[in-house]
Biopython code that builds the backbone (N, CA, C, O; Angstrom):
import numpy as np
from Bio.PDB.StructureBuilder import StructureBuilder

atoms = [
    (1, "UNK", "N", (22.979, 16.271, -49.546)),
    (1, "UNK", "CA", (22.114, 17.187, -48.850)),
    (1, "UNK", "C", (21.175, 17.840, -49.847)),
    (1, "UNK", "O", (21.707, 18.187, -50.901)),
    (2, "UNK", "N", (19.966, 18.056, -49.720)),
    (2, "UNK", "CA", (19.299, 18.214, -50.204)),
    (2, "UNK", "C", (18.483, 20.079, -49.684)),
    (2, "UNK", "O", (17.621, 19.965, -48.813)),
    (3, "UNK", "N", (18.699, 21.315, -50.090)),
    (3, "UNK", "CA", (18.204, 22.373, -49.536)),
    (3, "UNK", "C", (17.211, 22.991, -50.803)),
    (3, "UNK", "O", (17.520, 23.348, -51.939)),
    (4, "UNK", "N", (15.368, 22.944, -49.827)),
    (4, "UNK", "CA", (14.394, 22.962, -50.536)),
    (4, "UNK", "C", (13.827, 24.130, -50.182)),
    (4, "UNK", "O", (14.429, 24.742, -49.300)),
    (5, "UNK", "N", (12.486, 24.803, -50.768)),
    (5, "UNK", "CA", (11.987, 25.302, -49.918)),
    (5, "UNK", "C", (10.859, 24.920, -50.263)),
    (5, "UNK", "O", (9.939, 25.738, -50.227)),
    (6, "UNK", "N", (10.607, 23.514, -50.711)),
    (6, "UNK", "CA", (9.196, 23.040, -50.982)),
    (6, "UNK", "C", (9.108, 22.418, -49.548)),
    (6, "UNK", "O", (10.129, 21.914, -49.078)),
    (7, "UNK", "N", (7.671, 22.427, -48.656)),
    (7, "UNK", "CA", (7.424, 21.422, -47.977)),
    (7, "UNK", "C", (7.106, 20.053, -48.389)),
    (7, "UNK", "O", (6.762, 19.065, -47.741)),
    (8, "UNK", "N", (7.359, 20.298, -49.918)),
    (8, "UNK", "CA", (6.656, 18.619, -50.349)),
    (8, "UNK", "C", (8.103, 17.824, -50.089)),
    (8, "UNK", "O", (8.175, 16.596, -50.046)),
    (9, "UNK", "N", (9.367, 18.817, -49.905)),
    (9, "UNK", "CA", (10.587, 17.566, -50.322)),
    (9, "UNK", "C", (10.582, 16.167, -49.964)),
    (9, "UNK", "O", (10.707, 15.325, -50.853)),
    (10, "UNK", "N", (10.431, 15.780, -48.575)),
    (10, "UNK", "CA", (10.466, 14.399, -47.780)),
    (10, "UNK", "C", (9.899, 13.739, -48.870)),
    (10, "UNK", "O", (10.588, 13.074, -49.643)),
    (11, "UNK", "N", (8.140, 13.936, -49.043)),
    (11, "UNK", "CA", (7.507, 13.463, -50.077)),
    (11, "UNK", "C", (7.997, 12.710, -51.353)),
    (11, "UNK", "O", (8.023, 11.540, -51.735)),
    (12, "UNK", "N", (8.487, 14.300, -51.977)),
    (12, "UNK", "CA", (8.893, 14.051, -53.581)),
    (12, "UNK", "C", (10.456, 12.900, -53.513)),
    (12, "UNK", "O", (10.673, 12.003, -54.327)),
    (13, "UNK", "N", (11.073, 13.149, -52.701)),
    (13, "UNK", "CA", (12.373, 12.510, -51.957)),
    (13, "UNK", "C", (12.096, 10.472, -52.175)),
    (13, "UNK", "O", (12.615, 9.526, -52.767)),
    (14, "UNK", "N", (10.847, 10.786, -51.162)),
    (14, "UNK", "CA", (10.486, 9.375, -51.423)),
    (14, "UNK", "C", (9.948, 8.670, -52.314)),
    (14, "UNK", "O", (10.389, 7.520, -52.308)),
    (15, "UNK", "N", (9.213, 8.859, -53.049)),
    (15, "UNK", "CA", (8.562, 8.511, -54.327)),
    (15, "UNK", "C", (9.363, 8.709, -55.378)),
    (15, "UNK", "O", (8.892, 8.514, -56.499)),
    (16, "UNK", "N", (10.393, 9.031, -55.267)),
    (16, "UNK", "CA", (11.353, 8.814, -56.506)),
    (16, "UNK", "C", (12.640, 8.088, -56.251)),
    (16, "UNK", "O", (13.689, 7.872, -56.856)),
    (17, "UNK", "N", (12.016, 7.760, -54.904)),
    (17, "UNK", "CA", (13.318, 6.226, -54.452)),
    (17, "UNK", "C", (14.659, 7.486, -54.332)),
    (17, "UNK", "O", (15.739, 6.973, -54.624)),
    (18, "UNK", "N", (14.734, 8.494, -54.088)),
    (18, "UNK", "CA", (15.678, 9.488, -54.029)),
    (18, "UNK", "C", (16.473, 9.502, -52.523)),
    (18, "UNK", "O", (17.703, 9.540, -52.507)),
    (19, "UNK", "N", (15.716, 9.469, -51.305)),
    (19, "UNK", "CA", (15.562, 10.200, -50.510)),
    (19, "UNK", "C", (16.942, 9.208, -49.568)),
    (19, "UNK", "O", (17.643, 9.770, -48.727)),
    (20, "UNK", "N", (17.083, 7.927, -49.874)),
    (20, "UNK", "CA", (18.287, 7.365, -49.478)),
    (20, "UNK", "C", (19.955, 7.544, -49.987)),
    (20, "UNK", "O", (21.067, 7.080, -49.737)),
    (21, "UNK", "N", (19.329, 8.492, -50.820)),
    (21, "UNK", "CA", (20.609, 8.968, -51.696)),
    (21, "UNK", "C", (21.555, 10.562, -50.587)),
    (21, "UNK", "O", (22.624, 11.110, -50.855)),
    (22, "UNK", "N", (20.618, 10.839, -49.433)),
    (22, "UNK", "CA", (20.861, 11.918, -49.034)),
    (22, "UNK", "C", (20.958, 11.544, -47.355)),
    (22, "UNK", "O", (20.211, 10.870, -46.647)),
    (23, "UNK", "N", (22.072, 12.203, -47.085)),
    (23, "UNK", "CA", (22.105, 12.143, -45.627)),
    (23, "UNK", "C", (21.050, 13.347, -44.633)),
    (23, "UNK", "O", (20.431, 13.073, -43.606)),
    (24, "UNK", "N", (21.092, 14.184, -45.074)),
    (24, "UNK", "CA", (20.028, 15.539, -44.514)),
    (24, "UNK", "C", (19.086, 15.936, -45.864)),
    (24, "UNK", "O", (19.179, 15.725, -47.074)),
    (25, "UNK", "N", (17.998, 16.723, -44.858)),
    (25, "UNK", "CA", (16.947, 17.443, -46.314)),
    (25, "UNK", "C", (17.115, 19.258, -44.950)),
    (25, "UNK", "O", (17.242, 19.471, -43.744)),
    (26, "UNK", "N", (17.030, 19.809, -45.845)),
    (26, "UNK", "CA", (16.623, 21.326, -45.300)),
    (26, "UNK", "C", (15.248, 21.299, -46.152)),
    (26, "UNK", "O", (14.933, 20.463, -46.999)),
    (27, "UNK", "N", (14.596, 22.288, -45.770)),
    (27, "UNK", "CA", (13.567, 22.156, -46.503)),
    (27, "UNK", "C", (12.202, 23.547, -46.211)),
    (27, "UNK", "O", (12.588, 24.498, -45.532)),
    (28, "UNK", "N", (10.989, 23.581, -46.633)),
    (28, "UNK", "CA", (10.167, 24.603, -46.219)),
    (28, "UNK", "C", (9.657, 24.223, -44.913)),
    (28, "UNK", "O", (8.930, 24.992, -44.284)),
    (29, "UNK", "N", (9.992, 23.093, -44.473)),
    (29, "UNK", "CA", (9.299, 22.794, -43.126)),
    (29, "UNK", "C", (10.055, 23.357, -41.679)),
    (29, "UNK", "O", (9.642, 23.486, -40.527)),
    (30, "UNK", "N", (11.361, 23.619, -42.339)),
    (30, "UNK", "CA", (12.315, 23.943, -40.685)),
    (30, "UNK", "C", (12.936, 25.602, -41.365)),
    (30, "UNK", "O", (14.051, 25.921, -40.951)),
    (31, "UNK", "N", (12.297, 26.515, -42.275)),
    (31, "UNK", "CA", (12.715, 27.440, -42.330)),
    (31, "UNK", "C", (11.571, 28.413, -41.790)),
    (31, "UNK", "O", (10.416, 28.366, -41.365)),
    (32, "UNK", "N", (12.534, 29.270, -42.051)),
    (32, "UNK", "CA", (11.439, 31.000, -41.865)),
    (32, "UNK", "C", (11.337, 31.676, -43.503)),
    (32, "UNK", "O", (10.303, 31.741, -44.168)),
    (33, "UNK", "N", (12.195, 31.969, -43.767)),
    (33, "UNK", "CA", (12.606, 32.521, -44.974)),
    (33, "UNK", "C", (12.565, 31.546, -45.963)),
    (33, "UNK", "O", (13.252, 30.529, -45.858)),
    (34, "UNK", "N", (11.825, 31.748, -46.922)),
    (34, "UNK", "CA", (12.308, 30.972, -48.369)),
    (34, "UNK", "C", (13.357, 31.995, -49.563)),
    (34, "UNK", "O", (13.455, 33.222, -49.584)),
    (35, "UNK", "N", (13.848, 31.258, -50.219)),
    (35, "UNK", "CA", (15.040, 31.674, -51.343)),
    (35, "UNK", "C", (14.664, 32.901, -52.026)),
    (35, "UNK", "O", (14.282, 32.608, -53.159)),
    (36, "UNK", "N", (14.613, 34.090, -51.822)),
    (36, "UNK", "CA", (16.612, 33.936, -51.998)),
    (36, "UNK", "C", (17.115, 34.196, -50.774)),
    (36, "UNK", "O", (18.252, 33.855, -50.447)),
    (37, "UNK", "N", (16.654, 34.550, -50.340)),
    (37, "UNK", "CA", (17.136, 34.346, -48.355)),
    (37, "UNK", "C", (17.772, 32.640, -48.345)),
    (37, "UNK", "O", (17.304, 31.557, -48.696)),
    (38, "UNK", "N", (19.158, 33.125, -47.704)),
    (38, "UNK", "CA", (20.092, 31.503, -47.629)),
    (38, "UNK", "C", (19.519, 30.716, -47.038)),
    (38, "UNK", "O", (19.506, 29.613, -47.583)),
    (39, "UNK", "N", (18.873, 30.810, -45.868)),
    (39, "UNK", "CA", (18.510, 30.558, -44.957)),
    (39, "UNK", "C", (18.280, 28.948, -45.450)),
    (39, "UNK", "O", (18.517, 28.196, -44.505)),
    (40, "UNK", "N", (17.896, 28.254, -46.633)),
    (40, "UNK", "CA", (17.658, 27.205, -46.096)),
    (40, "UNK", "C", (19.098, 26.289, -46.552)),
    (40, "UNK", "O", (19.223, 25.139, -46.131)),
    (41, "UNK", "N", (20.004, 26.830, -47.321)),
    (41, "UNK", "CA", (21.230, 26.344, -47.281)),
    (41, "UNK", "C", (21.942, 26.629, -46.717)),
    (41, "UNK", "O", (22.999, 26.097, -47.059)),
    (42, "UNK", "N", (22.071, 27.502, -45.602)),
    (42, "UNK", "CA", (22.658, 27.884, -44.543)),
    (42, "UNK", "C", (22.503, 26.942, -43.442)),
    (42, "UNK", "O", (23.528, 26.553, -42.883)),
    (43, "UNK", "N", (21.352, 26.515, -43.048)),
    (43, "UNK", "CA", (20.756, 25.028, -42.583)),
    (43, "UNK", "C", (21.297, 23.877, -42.870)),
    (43, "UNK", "O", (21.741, 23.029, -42.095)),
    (44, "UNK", "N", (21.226, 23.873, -44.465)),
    (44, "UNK", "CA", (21.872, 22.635, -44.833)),
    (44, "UNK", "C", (23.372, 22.348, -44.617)),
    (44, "UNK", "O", (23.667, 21.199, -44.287)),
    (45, "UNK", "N", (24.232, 23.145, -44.746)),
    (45, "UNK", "CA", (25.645, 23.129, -44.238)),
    (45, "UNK", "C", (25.671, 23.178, -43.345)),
    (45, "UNK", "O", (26.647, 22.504, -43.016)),
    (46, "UNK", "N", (25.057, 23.702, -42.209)),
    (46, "UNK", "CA", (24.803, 23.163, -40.815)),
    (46, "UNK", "C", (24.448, 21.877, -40.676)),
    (46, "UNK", "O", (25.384, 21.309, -40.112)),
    (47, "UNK", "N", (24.010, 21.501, -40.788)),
    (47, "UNK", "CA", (23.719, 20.248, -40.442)),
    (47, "UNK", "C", (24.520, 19.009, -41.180)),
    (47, "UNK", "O", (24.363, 17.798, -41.031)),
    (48, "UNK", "N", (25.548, 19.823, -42.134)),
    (48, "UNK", "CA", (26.125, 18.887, -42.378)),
    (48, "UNK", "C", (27.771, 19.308, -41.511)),
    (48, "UNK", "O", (28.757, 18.575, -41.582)),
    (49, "UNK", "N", (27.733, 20.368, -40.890)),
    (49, "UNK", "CA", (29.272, 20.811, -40.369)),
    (49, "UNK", "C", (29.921, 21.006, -40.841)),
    (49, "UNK", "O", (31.090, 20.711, -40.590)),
    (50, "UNK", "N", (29.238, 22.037, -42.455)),
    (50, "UNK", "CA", (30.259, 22.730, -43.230)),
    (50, "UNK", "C", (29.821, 24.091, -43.115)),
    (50, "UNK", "O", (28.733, 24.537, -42.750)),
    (51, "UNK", "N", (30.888, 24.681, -43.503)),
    (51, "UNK", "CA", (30.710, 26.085, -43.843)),
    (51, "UNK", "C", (30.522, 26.098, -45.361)),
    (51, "UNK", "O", (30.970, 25.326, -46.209)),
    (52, "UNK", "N", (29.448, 27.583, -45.527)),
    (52, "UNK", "CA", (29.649, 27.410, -47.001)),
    (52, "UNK", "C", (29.549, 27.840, -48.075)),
    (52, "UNK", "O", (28.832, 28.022, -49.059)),
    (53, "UNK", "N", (31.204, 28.053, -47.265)),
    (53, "UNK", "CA", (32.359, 28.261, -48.744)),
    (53, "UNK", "C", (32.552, 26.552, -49.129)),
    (53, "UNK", "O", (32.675, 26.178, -50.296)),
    (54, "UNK", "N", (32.556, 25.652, -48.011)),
    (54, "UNK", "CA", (33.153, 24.398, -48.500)),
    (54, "UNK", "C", (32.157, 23.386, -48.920)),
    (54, "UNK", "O", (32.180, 22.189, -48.632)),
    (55, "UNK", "N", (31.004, 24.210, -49.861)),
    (55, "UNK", "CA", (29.467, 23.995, -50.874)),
    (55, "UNK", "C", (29.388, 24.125, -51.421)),
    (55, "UNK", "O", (30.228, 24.922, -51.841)),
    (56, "UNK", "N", (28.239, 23.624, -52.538)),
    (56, "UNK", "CA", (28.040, 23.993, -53.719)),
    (56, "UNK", "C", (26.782, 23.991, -53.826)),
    (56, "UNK", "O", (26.162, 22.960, -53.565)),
    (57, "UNK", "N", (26.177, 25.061, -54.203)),
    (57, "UNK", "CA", (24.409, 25.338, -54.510)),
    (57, "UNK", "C", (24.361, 25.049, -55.902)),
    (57, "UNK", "O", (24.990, 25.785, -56.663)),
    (58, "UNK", "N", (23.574, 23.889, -56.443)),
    (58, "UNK", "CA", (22.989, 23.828, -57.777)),
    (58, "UNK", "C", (21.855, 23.675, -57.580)),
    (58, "UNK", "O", (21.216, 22.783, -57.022)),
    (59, "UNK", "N", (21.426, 25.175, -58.370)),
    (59, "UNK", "CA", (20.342, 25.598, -58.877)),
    (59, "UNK", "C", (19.286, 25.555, -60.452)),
    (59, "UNK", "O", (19.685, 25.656, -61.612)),
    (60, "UNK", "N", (18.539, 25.457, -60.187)),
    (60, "UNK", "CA", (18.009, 25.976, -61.805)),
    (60, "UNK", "C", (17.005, 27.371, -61.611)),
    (60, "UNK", "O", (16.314, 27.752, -62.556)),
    (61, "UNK", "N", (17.003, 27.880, -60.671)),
    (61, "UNK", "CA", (15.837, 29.155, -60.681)),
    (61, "UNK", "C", (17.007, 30.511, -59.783)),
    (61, "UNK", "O", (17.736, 30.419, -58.796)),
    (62, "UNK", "N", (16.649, 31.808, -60.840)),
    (62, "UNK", "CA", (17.484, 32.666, -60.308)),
    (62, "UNK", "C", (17.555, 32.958, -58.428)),
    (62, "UNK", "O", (18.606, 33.002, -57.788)),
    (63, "UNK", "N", (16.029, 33.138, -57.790)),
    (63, "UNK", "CA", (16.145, 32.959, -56.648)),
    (63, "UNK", "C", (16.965, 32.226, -55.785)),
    (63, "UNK", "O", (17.502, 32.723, -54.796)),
    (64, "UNK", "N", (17.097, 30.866, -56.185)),
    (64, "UNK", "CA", (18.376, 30.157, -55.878)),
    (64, "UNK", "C", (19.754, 30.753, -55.880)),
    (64, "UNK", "O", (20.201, 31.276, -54.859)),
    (65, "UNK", "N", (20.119, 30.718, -56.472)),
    (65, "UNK", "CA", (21.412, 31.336, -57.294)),
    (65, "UNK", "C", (21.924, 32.736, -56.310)),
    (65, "UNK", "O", (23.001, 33.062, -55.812)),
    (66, "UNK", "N", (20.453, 33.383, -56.333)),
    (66, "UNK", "CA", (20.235, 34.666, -55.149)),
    (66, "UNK", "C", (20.971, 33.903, -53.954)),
    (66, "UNK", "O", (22.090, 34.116, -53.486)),
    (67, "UNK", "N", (19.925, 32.864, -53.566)),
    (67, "UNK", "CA", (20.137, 32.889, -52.304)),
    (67, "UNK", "C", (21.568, 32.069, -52.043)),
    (67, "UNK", "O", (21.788, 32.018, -50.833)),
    (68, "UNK", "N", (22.681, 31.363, -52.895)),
    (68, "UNK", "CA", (23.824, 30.617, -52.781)),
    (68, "UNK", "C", (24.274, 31.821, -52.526)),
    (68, "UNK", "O", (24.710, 32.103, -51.410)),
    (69, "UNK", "N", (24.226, 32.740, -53.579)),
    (69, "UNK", "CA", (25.247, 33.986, -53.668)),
    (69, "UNK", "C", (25.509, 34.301, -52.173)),
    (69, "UNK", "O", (26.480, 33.996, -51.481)),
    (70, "UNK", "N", (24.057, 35.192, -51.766)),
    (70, "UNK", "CA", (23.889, 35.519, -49.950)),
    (70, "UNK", "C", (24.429, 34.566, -49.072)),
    (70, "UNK", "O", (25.068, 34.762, -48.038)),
    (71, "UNK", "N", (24.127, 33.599, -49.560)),
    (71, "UNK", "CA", (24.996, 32.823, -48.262)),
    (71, "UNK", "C", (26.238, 32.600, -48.082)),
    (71, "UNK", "O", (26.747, 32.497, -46.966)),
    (72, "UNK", "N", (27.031, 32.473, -49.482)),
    (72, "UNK", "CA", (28.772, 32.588, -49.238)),
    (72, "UNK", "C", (28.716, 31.328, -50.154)),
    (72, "UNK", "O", (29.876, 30.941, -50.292)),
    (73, "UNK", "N", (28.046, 30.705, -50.684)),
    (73, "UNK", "CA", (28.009, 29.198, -51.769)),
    (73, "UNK", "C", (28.659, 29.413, -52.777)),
    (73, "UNK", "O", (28.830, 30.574, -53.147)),
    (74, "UNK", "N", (29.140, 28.433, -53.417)),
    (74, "UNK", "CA", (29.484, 28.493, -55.191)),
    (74, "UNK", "C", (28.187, 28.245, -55.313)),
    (74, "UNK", "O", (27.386, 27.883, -54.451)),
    (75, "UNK", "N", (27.986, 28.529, -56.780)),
    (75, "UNK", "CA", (26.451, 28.586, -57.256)),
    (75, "UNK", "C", (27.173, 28.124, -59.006)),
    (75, "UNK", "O", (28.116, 28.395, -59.749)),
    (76, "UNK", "N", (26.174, 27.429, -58.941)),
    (76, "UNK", "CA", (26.187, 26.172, -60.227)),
    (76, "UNK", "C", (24.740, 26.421, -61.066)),
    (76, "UNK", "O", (23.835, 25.909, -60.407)),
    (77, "UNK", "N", (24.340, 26.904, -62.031)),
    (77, "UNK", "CA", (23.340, 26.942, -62.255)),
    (77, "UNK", "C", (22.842, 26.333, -63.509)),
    (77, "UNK", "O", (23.351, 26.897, -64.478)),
    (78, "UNK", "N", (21.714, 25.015, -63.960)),
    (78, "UNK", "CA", (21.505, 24.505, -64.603)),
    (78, "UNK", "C", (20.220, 24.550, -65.381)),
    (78, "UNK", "O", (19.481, 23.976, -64.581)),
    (79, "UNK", "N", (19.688, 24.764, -66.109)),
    (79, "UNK", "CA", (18.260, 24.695, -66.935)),
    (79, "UNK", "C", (18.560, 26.848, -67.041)),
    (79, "UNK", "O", (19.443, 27.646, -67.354)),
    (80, "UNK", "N", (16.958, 26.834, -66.473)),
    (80, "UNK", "CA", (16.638, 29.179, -66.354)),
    (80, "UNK", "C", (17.989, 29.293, -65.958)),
    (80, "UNK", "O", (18.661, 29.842, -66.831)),
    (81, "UNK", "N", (18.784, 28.888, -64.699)),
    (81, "UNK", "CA", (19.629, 29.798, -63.928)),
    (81, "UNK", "C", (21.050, 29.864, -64.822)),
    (81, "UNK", "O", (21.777, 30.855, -64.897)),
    (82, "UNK", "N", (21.233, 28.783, -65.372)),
    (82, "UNK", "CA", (22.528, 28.626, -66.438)),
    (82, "UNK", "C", (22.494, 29.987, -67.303)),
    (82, "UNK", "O", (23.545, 30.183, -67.914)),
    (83, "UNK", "N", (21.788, 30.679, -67.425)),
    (83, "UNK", "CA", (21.667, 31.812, -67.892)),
    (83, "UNK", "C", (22.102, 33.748, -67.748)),
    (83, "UNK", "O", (22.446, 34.724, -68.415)),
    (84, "UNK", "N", (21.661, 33.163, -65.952)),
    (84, "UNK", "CA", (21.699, 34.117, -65.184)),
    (84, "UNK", "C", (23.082, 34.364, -64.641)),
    (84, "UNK", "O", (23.851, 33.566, -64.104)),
    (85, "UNK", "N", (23.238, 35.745, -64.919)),
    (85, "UNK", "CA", (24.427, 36.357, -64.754)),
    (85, "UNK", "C", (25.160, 35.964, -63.263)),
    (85, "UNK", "O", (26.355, 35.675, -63.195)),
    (86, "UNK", "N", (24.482, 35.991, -62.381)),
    (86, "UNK", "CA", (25.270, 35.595, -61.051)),
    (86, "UNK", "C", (26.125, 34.620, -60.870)),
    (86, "UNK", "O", (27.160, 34.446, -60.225)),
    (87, "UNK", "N", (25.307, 33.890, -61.747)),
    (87, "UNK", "CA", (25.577, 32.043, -61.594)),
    (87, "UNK", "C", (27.318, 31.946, -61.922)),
    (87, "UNK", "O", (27.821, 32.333, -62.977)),
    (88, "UNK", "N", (28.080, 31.347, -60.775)),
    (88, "UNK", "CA", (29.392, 31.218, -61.218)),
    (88, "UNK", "C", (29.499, 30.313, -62.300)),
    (88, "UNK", "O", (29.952, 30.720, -63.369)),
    (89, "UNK", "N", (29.069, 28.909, -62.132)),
    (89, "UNK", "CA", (28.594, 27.975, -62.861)),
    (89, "UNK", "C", (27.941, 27.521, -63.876)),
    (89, "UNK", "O", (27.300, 26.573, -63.423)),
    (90, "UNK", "N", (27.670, 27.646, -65.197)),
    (90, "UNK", "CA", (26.598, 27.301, -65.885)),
    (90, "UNK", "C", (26.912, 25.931, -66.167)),
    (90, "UNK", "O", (28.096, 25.616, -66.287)),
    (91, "UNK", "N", (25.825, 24.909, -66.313)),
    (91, "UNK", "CA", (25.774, 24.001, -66.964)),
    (91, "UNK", "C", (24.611, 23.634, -67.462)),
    (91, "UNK", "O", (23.632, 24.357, -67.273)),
    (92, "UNK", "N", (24.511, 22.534, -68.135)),
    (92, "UNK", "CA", (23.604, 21.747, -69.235)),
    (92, "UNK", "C", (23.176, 20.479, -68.844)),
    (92, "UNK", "O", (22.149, 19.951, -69.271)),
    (93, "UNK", "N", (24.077, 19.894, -67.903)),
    (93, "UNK", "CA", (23.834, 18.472, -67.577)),
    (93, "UNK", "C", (24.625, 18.436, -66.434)),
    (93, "UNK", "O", (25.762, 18.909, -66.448)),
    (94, "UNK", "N", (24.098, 17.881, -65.364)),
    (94, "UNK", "CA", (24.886, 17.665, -64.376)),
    (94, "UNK", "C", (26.278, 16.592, -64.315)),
    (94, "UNK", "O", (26.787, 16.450, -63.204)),
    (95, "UNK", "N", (26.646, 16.143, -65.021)),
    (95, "UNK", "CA", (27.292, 15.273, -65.150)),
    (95, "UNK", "C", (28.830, 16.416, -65.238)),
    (95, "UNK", "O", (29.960, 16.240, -64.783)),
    (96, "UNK", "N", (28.304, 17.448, -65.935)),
    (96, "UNK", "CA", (29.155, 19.158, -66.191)),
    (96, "UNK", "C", (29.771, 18.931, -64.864)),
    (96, "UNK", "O", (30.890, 19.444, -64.885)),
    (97, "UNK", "N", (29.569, 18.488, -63.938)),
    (97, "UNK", "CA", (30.173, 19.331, -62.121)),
    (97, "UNK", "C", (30.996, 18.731, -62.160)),
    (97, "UNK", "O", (31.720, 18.940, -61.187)),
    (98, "UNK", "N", (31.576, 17.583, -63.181)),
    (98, "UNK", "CA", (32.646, 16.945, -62.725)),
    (98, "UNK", "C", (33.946, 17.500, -63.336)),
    (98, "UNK", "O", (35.072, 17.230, -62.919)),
    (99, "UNK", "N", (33.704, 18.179, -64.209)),
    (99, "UNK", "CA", (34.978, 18.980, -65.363)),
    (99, "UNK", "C", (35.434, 20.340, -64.525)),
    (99, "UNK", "O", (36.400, 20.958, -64.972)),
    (100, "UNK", "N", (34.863, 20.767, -63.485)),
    (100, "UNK", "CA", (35.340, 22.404, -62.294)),
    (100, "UNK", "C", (35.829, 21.045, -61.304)),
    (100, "UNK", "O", (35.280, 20.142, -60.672)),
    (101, "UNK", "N", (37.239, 21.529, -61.610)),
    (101, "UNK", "CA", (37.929, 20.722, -60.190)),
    (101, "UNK", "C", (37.716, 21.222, -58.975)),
    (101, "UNK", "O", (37.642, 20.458, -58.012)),
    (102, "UNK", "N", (37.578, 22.652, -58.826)),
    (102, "UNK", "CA", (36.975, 22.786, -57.576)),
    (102, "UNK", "C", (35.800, 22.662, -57.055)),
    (102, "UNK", "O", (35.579, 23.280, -56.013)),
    (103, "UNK", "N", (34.713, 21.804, -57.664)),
    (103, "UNK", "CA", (33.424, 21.671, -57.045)),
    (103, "UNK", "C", (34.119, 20.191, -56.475)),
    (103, "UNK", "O", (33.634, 19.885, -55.386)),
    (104, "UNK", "N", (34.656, 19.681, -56.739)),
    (104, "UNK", "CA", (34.940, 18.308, -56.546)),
    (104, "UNK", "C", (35.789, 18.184, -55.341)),
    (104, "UNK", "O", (36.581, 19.075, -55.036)),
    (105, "UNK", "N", (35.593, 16.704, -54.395)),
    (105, "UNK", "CA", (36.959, 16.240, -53.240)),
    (105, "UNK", "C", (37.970, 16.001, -53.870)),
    (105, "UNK", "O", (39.000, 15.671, -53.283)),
]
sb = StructureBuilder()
sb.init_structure("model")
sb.init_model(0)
sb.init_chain("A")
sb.init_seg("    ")
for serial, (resi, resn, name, xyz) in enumerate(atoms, 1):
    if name == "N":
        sb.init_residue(resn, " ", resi, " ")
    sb.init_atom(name, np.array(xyz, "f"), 0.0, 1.0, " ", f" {name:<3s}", serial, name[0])
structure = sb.get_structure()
């Protein structure tokens, strides 16, 4: 799942051969609110029929991080947000999500 608040996502999704990698996009096109308002990962666990606590928001911009927090998310934060105090998560490389057994099935 993919939760944006760019309207370019579909776009950027496709042109990087990405966009089959994802079952849903949330995005700036079906929100009201952009981040840090949950609102568009609040969407996205909707539509996937999770709640979410049973999510994970990785971020790299504090607004993000904002908006996992507000919504009830773990928050993972990688690049600026790895920094930021909220962030339950810091990492360096995503490959990191696999060493927190609880981000994992």
């Amino acid at each position: 799942m993919v939760g944006s608040s760019s309207k370019n996502t579909p776009l950027i999704l496709e042109k990087t051969d990405l966009a089959k990698y994802f079952h849903a996009v949330s995005d700036g096109n079906n929100i009201s609110h952009s981040k840090p308002d949950p609102e568009v990962f609040l969407k996205a666990a909707d539509y996937l029929n999770l709640q979410s606590s049973e999510c994970v928001v990785v971020e790299d911009a504090e607004a993000g991080i904002d908006a996992g927090t507000a919504g009830g998310f773990l928050t993972v934060g990688i690049g600026c947000a790895a920094q930021y105090e909220k962030t339950k998560y810091p990492i360096k490389r995503l490959t990191e999500l696999l060493e927190f057994p609880e981000l994992t099935v």
